[in-house]
C-alpha positions in Angstrom: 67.9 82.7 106.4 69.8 83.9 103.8 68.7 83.0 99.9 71.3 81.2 97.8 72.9 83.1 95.6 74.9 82.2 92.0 78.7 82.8 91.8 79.8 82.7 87.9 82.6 82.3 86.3 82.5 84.0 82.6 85.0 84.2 80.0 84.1 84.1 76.2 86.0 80.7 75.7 85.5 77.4 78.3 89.0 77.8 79.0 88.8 81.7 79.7 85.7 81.0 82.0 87.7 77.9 83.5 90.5 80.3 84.6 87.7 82.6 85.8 86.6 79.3 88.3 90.1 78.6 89.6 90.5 82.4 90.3 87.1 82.9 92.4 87.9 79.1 94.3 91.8 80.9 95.3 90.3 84.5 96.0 87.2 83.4 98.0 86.8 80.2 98.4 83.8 79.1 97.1 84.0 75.5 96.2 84.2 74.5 92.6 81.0 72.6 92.3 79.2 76.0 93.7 80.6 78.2 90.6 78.4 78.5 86.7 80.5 78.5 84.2 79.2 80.8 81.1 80.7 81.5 77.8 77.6 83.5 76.5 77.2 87.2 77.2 73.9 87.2 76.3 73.3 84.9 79.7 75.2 87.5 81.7 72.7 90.4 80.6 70.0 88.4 81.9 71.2 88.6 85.3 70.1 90.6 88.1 71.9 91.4 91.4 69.2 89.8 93.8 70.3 86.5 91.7 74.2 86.5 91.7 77.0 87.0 94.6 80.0 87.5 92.1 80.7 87.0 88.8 84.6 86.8 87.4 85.6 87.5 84.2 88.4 86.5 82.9 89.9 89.6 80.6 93.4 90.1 78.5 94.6 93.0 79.2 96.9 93.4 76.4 93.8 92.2 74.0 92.4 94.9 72.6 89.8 92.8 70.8 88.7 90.6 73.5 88.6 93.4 76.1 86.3 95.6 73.8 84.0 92.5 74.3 84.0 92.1 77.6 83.0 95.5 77.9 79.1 96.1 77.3 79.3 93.0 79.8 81.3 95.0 82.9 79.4 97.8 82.3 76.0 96.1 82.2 76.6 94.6 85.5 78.3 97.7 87.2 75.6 99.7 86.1 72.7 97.4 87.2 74.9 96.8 91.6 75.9 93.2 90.1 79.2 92.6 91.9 82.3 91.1 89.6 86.0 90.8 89.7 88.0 91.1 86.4 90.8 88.3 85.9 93.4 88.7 84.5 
């Protein structure tokens, strides 16, 4: 039997990260009371990839700022096989 897994839905805002949930329940499904929503990179650089299915993270592209952010995050999780899907 498989082991449960986390899907997450990150942004650096509640709204960001609630925007993140919507996208992952339209893109795959997963039902909304089976999605963490985080606001806190720290949490994300916790994780490990036996732990987590997906995360999403909502991004602005045409937010410099906010995209520099996001960054360390994306490349913490690409860097360590943790699967994630930027929104935009």
């Amino acid at each position: 039997m498989k082991e449960s897994k986390t899907v997450i839905a990150f942004g650096l805002t509640h709204d960001e990260a609630l925007v993140a949930q919507h996208a992952i329940i339209n893109k795959v499904g997963c039902a909304s009371q089976n999605i963490t929503i985080i606001t806190d990179p720290a949490t994300i650089l916790l994780l490990r990839s036996c732990e987590v299915d997906l995360v999403g993270v909502k991004a602005h592209a045409t937010d410099q700022q906010q995209w520099a952010k996001l960054m360390p995050v994306c490349r913490f999780m690409k860097e360590n096989n943790i699967k994630f899907q930027i929104i935009k």
